[in-house]
N, C-alpha and C positions, 0 to 999 in steps of 0.2 A: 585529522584522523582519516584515515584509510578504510573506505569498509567494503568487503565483497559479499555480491548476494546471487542466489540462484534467481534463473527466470526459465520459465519453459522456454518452447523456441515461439510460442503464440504471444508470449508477454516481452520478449523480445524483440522479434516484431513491430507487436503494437507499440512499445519505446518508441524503436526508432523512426518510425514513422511519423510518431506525434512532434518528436524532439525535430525531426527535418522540416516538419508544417510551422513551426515554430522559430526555424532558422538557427536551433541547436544545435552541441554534441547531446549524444543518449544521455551521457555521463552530467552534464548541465542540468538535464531536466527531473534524472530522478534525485540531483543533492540540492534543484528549489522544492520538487514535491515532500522531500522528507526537511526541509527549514519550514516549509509551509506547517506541517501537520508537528511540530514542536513549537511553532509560535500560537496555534489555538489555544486556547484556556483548555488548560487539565480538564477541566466540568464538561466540558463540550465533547473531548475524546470519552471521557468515562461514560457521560449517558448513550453515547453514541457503540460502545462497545456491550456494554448494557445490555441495549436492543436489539444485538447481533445476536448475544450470549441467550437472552433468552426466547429470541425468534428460533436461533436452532437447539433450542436444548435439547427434545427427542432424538435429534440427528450425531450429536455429542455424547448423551446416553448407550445409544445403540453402537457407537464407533468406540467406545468404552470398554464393553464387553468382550 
């Protein structure tokens, strides 16, 4: 599977730069970061999304509006 995604040019960037310290392509680094973060346990992402969800809830309220 093929998947295209937006990056600013700051998080782009930061890729390649990380991917170069690493001895990467960009393109290698973010299809082991996203194999990484689907082999976690479901339970680990969920509570982990969790305490994003409701660290910013007032800020998700207000952008609601």
């Amino acid at each position: 599977m093929q998947l295209a995604i937006e990056l600013t040019e700051a998080q782009a960037q930061e890729l390649r730069a990380r991917a170069k310290r690493l001895g990467l392509a960009p393109e290698e680094l973010a299809s082991a970061a996203v194999a990484e973060l689907l082999s976690e346990p479901e339970s680990d992402f969920e509570q982990a999304a969790r305490k994003v969800l409701s660290k910013n809830a007032e800020l998700y309220r207000r952008l609601a509006r």
